[in-house]
ZAVOMI-391632 format. One line per 3 residues: number of its first residue (from 1); their letters; for each residue x, y, z of N, C-alpha, C. Coordinates in steps of 0.02 Angstrom, whole numbers, plus 32768, in hexadecimal, padded with zeros to 4 digits. Example, Ala and Ser with C-alpha at 12.3 -4.5 7.8 and 13.67 -1.06 7.14 Angstrom:
2
1> as> 8294:7EE4:8186:8267:7F1F:8186:8294:7F5B:8186 ~ 8282:7F90:8162:82AC:7FCB:8165:8285:8002:818A
This chain:
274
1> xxx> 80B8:D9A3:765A:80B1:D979:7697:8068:D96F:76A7 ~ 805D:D93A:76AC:7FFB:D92A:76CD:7FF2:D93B:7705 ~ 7FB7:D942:76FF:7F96:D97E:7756:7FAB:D948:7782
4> xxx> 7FCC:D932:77AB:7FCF:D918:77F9:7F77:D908:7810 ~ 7F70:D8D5:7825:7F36:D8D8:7846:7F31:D8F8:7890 ~ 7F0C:D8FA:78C8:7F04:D90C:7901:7F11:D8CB:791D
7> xxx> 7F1B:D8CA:7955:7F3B:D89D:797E:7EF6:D867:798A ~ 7EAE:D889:7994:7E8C:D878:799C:7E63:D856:7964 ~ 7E79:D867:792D:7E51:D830:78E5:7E94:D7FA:78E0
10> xxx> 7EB3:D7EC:78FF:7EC9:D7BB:78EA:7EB1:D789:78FB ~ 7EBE:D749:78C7:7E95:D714:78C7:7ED0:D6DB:78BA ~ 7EB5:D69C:78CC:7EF2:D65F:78D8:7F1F:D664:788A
13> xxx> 7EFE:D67F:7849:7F25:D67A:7809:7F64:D6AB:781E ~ 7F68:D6DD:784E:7FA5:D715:7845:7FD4:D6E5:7879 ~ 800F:D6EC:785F:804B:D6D7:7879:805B:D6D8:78BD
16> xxx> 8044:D724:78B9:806D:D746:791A:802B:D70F:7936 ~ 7FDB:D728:7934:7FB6:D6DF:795E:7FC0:D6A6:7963 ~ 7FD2:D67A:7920:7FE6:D62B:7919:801C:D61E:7943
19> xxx> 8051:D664:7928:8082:D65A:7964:8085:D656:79BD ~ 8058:D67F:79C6:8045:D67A:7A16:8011:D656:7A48 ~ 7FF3:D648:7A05:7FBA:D607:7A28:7FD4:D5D2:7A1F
22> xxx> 8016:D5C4:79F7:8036:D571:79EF:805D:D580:7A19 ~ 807E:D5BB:7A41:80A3:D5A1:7A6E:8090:D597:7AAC ~ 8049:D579:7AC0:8030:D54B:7AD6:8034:D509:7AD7
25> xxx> 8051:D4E2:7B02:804F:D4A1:7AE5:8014:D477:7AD5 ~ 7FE5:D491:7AFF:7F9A:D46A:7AFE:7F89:D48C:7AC9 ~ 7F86:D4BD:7AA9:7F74:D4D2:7A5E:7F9B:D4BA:7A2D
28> xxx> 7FDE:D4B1:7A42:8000:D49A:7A15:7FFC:D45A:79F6 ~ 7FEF:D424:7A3E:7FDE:D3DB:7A2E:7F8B:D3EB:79FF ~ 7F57:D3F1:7A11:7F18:D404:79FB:7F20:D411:79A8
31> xxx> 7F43:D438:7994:7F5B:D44D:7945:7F87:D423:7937 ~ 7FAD:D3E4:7948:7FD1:D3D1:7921:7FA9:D389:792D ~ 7F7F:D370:795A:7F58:D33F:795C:7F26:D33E:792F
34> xxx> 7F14:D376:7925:7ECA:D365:78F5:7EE3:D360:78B6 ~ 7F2E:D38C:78A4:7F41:D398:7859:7F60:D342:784F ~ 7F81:D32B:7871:7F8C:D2F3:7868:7F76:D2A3:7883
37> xxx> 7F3E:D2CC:789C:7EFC:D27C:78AB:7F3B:D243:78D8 ~ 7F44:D263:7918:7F76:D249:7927:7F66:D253:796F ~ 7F8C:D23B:79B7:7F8C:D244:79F8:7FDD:D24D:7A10
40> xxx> 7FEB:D28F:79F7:8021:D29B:7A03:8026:D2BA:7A67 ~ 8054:D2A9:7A7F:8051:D2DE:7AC2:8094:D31D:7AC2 ~ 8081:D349:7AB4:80B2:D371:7AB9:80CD:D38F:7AE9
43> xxx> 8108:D386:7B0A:8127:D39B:7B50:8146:D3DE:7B47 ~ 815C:D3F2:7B15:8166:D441:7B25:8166:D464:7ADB ~ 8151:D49E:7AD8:815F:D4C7:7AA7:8194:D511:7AC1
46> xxx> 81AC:D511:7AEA:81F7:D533:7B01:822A:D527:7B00 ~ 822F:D512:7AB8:8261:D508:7A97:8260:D55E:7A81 ~ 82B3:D555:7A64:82C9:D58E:7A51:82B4:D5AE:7A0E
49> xxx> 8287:D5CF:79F0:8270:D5E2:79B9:828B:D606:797F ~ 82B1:D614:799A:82E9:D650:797A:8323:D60C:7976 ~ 833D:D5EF:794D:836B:D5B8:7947:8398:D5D3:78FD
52> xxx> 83DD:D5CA:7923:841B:D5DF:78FE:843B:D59D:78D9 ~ 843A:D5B7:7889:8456:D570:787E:84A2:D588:784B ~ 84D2:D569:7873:8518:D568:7880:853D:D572:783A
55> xxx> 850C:D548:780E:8531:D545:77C6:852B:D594:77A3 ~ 84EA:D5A6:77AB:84E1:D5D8:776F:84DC:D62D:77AD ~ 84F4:D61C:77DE:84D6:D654:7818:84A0:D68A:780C
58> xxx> 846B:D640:77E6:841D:D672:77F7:83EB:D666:7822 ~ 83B5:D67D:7849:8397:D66C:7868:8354:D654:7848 ~ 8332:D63E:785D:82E0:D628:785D:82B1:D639:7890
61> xxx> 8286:D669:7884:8246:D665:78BE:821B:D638:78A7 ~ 8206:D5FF:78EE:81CC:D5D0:78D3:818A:D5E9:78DE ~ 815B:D5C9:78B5:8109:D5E3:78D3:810F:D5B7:790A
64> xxx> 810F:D56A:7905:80FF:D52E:7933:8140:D506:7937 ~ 816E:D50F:797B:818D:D4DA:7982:8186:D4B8:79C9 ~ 817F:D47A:79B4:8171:D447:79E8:81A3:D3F8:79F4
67> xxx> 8197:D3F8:7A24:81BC:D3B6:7A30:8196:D367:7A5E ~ 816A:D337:7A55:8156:D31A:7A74:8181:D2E4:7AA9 ~ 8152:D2BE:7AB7:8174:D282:7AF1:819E:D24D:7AD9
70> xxx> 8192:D251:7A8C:81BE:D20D:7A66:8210:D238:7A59 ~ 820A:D277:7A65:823F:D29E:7A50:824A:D2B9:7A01 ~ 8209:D2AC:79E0:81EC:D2D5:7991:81E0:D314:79A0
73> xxx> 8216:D33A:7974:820B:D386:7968:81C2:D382:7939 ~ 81B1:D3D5:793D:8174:D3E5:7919:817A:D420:790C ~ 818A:D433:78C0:818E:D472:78A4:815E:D48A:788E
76> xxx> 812B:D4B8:7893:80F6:D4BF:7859:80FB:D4F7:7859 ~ 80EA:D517:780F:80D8:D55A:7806:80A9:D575:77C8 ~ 8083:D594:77EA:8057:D5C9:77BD:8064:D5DE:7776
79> xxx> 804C:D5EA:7748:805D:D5F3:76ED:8023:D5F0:76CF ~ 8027:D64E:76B5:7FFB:D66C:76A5:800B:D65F:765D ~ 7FE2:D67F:7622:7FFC:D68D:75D0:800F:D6D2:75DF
82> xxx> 8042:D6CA:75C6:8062:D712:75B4:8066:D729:7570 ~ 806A:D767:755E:805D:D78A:7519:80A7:D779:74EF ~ 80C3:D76F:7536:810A:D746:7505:8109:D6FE:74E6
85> xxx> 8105:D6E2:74B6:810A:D6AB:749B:8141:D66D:74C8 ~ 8176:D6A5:74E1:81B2:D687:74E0:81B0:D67A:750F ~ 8179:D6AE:754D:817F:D66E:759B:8158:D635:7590
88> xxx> 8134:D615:7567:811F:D5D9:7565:813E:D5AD:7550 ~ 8157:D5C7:7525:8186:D581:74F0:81CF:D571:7532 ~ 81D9:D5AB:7553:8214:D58D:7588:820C:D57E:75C2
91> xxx> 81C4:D562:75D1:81CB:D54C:7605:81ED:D4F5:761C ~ 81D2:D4D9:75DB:8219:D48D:75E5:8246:D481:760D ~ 8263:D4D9:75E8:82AD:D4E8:7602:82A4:D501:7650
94> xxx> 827F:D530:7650:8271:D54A:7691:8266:D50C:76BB ~ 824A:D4CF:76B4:822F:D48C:76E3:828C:D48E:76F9 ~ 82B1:D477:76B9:82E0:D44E:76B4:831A:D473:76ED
97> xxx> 8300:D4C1:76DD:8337:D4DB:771E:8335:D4D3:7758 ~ 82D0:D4DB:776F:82C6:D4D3:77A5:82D2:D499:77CA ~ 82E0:D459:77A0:82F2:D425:77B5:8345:D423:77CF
100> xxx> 8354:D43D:77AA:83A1:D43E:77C1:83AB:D473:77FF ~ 8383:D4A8:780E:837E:D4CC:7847:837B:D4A8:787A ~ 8340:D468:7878:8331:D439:78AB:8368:D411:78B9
103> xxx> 8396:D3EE:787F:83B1:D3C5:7890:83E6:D3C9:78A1 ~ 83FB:D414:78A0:843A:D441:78BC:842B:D448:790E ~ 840F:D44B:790F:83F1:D47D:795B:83FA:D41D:797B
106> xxx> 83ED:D411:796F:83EB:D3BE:7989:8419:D387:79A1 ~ 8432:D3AB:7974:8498:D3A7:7970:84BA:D3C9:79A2 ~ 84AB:D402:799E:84C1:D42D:79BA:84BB:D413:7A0D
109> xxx> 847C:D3F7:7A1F:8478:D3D7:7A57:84A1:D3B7:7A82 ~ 84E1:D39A:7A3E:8501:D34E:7A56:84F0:D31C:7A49 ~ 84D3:D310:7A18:84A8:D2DE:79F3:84E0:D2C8:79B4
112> xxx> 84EB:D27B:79BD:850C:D272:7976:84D2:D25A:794A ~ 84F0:D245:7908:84B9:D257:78E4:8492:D21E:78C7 ~ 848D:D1E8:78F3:845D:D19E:78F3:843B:D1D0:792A
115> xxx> 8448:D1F5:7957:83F6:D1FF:797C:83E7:D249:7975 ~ 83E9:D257:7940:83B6:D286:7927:836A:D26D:7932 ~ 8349:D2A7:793D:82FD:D287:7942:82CC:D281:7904
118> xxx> 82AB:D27B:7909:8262:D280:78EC:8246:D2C5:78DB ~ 8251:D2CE:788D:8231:D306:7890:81F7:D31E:7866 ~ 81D2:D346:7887:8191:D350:7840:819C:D3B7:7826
121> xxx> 8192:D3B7:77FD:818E:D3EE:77DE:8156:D3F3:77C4 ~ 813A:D426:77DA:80E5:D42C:77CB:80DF:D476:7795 ~ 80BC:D476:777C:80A4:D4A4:774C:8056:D4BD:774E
124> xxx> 8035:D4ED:7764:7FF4:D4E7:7769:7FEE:D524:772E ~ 7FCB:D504:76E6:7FD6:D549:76BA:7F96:D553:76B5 ~ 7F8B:D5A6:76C1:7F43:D5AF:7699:7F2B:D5BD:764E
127> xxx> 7F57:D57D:7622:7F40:D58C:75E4:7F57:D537:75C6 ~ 7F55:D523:758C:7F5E:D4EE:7588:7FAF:D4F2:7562 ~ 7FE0:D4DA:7580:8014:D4DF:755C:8033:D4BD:7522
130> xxx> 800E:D47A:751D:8012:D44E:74D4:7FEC:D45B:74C2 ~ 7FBB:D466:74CB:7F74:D47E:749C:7F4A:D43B:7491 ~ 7F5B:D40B:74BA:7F45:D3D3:74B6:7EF3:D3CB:74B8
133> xxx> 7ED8:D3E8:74F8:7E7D:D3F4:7523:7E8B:D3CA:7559 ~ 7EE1:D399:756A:7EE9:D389:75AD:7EEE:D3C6:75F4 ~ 7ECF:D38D:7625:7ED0:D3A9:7656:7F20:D3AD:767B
136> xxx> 7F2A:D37A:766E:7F7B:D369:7685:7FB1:D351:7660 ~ 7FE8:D358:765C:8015:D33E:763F:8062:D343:7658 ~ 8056:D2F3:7658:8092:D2DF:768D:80DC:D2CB:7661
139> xxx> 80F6:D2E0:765E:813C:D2D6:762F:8178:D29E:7658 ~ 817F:D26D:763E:8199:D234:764B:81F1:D22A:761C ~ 8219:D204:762B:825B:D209:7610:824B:D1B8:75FD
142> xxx> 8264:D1A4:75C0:8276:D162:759A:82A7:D14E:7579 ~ 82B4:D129:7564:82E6:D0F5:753C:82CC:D105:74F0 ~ 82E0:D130:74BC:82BB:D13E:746A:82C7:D0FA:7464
145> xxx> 82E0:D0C8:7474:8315:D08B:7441:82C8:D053:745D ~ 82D3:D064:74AB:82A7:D038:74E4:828B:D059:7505 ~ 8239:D05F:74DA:81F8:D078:750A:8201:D058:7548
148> xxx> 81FF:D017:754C:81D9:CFF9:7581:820D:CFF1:75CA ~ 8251:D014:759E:8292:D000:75E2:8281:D02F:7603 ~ 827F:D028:7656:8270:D04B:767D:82BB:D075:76A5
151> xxx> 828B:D0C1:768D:82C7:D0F0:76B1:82A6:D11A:76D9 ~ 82B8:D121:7710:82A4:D13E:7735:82D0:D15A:776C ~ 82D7:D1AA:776C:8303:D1D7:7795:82E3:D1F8:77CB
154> xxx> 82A8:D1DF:77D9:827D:D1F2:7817:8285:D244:7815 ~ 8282:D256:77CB:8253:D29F:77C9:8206:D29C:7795 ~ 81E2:D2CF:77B5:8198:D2DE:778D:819E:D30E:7779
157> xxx> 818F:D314:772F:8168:D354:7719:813A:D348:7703 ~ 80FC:D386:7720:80B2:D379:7709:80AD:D3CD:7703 ~ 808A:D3C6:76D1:805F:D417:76AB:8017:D408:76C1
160> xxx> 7FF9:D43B:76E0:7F95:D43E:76EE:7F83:D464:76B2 ~ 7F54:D45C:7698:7F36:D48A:767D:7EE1:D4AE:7695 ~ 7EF1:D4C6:76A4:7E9D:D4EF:76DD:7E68:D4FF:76AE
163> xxx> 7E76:D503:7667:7E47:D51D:7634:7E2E:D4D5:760C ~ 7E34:D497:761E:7E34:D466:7600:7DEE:D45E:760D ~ 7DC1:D42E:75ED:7D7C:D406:75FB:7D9E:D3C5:762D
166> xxx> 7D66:D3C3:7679:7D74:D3A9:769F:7D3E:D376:76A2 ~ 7D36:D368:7677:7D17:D318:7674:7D2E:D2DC:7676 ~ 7D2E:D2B2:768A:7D59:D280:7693:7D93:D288:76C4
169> xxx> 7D89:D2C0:76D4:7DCF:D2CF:770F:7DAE:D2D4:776A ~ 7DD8:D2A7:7793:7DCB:D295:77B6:7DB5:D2D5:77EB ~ 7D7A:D2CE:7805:7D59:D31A:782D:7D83:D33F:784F
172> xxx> 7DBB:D320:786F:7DD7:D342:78B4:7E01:D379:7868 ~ 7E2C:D351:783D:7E52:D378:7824:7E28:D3B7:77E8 ~ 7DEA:D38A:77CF:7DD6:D3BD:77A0:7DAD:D409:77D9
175> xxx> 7D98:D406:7814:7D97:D433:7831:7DD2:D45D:7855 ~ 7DFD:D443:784B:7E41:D472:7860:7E44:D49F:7831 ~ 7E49:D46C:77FB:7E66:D4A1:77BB:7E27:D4D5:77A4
178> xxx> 7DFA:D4B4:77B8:7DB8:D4D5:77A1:7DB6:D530:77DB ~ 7DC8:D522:7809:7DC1:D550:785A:7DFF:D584:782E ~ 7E41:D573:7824:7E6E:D58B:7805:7E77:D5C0:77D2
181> xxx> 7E3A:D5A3:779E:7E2C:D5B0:776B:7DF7:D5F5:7771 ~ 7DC2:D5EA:7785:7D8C:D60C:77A5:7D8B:D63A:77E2 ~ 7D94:D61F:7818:7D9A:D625:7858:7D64:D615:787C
184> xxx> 7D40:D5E4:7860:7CF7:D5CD:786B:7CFF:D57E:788B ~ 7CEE:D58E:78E7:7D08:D54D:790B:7CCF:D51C:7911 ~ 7CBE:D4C3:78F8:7CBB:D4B1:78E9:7CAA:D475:7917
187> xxx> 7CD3:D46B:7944:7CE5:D429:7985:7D1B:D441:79B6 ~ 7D3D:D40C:79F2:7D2F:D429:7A24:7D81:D43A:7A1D ~ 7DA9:D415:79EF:7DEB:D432:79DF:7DFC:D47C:79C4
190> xxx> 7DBB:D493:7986:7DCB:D4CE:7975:7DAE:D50C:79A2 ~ 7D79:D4F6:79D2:7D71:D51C:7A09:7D95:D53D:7A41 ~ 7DAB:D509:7A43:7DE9:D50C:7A6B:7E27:D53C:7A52
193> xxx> 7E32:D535:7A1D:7E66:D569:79E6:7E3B:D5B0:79EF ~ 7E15:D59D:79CB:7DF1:D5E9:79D1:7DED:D625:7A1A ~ 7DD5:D5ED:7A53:7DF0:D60C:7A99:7E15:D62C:7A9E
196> xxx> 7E4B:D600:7A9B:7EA3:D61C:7AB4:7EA2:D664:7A79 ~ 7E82:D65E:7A2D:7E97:D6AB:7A0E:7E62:D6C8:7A2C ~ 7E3E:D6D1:7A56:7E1B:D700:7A7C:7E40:D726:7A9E
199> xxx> 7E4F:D6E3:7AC3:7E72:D6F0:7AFE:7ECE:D713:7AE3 ~ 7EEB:D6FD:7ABC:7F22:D722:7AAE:7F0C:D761:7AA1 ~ 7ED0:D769:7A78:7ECC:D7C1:7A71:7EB5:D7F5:7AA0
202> xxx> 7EB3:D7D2:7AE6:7EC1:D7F1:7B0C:7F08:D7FE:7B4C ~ 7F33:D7DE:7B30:7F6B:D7EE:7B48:7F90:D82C:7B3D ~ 7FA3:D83E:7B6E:7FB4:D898:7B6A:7FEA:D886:7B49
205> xxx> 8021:D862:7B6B:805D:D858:7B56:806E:D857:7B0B ~ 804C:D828:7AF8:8054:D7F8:7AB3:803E:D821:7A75 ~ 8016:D859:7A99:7FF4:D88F:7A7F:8032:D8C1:7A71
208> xxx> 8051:D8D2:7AA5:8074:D91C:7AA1:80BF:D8EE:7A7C ~ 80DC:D8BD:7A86:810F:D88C:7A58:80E0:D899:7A08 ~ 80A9:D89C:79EB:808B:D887:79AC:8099:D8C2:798A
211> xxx> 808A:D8F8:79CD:809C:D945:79B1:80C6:D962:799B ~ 80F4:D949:79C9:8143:D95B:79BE:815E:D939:798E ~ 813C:D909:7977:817D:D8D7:7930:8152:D8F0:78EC
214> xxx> 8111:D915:78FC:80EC:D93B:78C6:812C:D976:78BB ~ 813D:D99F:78EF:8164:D9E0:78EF:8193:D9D4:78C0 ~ 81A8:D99C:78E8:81EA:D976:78C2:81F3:D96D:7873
217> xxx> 81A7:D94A:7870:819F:D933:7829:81A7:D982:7803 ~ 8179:D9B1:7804:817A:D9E6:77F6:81B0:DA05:77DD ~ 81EA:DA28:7826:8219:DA27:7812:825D:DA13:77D5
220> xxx> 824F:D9C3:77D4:8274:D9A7:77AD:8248:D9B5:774D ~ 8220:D9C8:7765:81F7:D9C8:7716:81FB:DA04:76F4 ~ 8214:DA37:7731:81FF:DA81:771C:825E:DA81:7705
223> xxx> 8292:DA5A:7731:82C9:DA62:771F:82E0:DA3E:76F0 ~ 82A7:DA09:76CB:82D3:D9EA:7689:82A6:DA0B:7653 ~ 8266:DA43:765E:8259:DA67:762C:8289:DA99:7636
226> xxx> 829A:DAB6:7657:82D3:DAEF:7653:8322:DAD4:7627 ~ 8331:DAA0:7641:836C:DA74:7621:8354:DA69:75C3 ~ 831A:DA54:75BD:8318:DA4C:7577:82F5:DA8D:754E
229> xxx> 82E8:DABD:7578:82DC:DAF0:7557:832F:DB00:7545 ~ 8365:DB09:757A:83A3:DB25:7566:83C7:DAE6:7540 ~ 83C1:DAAE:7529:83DB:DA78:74F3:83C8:DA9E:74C8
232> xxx> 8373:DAAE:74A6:8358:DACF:7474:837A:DB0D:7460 ~ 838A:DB2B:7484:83A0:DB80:7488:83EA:DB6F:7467 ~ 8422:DB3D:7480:8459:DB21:7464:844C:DB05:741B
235> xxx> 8420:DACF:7410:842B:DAB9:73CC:840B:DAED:739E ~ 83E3:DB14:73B4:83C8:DB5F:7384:8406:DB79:736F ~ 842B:DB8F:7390:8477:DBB9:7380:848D:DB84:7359
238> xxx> 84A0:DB43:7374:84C4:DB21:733A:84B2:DB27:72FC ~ 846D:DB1C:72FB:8445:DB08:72B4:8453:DB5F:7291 ~ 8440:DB85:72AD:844A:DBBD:728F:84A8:DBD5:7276
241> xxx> 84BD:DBC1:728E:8506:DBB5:727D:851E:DB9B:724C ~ 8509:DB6B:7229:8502:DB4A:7210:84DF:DB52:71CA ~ 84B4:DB67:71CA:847F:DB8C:71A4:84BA:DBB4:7189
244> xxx> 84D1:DBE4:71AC:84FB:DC2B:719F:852A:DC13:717A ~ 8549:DBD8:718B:8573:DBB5:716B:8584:DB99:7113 ~ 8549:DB64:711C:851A:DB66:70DA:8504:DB9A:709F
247> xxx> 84EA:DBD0:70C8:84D3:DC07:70A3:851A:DC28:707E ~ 856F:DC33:70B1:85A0:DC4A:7092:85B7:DC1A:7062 ~ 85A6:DBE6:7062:85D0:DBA6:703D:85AC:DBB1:6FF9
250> xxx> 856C:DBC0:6FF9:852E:DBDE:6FCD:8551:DBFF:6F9B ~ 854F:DC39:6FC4:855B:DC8D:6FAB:85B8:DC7C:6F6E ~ 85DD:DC49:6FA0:8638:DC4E:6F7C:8615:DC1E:6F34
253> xxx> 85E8:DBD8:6F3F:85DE:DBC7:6F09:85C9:DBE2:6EDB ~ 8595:DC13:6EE4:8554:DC3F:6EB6:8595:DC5E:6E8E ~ 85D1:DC97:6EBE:85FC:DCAB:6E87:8630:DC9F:6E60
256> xxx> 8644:DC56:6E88:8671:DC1B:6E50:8637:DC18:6E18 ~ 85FC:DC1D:6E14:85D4:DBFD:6DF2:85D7:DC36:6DB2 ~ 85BE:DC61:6DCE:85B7:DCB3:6DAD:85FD:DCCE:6D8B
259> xxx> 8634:DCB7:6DAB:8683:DCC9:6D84:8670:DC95:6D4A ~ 8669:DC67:6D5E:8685:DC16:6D1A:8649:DC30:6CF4 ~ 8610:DC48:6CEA:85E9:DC57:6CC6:85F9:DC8B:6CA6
262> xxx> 8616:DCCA:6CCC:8638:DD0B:6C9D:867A:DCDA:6C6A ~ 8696:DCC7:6C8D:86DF:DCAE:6C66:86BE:DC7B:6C20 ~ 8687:DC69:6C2B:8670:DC3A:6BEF:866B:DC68:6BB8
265> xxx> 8631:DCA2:6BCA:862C:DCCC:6BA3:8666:DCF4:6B8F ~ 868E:DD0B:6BA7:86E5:DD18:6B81:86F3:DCF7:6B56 ~ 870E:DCBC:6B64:8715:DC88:6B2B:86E0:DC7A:6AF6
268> xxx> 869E:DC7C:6AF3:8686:DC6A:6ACF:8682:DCBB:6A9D ~ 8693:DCE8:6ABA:8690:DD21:6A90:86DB:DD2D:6A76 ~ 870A:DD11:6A88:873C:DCF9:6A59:8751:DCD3:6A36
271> xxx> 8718:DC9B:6A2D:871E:DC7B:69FE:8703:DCA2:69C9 ~ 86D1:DCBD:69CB:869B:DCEB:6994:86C0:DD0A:6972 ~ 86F9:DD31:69A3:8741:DD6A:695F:875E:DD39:693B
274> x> 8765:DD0C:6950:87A1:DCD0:6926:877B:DCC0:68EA
């Protein structure tokens, strides 16, 4: 398990901060305005974060969910590289659920399904996930037959990449990602970000909640090393069972082997009298 940081080095890249400075709405609009060079107004981020979706009864915690004045949801979340190969290659999939999280919960409203809203699914990764050197990459749905026929289901997916060269990329956004990346504020948007994680790391509250889901974390780590120490301890016995097994199956062949070899020699020493 990796050392936990202190409540107090955290910086806008850790989850639990991104998470509590976006649920700000004025931070929230601020980070999703500069990432998308846009004048969005966002009217609430108290929405429900913890969202149950009906089909598969799993939940989702969001980093950033928002909802503006046009009635466009706004999903975004944080994505580190992991030593696993396999959380990168599934995040597609991961977009594709979180989309259906949204469009459940939406439903769920009383909404039939011409007024579903607008939705964006944001990705802010700190590594490049095509390996392209883009800063952004916005994934669009088409016609293979007909590029040019227009389809459009009024959802977004966009991937950031924070490690990209920000040349050519427009200031408000290449300093977001840049503040993100670094934690080095820039103008008066990432100043403003930077504040509020001041200012969150001094919340007692948010503090002694960071502590307790550390305990938590703990707990659950120390009880699935205990759990796969006793899997290990089980397939040892099997394997050794097994082994024992082998080894008797060994031992009956070796003296089928050792009889038919005496019995050769019989016969062949009766042929010799004849």
């Amino acid at each position: 398990m990796n050392q936990k940081k202190n409540y107090e080095e955290l910086t806008i890249r850790d989850h639990y901060m991104f998470g509590k400075v976006c649920s700000d709405k004025e931070n929230a609009q601020i980070i999703l305005n500069a990432l998308l060079a846009s004048h969005i107004n966002i009217v609430s981020t108290d929405i429900e974060k913890r969202l149950q979706n009906n089909n598969e009864q799993k939940c989702s915690y969001l980093d950033l969910l928002a909802l503006d004045d046009e009635g466009t949801y706004y999903d975004g979340e944080l994505q580190h590289k992991s030593k696993n190969p396999m959380r990168q290659t599934e995040l597609p999939k991961r977009s594709r659920y979180y989309q259906s999280v949204l469009d459940g919960a939406i439903l769920d409203s009383g909404k039939e399904y011409n007024q579903l809203s607008k939705t964006y699914i944001i990705f802010i990764c700190t590594f490049d996930l095509f390996g392209k050197g883009a800063y952004k990459y916005e994934i669009s749905k088409m016609c293979a037959e007909y590029p040019d026929l227009t389809y459009d289901d009024e959802t977004r997916l966009i991937f950031f990449n924070t490690t990209a060269s920000m040349e050519n990329v427009p200031p408000e956004v290449a300093n977001m990602l840049r503040y993100i990346e670094s934690g080095v504020a820039a103008d008066d948007n990432t100043r403003k970000i930077d504040t509020a994680v001041k200012d969150a790391r001094l919340n007692e509250e948010w503090r002694s909640e960071y502590m307790l889901q550390h305990i938590h974390d703990y707990d659950m780590y120390q009880e699935g090393l205990y759990d796969g120490e006793e899997k290990i301890k089980v397939e040892l016995e099997a394997e050794k069972a097994r082994a024992a097994s082998i080894a008797m199956k060994l031992d009956e062949e070796k003296r089928r082997a050792e009889a038919a070899e005496a019995r050769i020699k019989e016969l062949e020493a009766l042929l010799e009298t004849r």
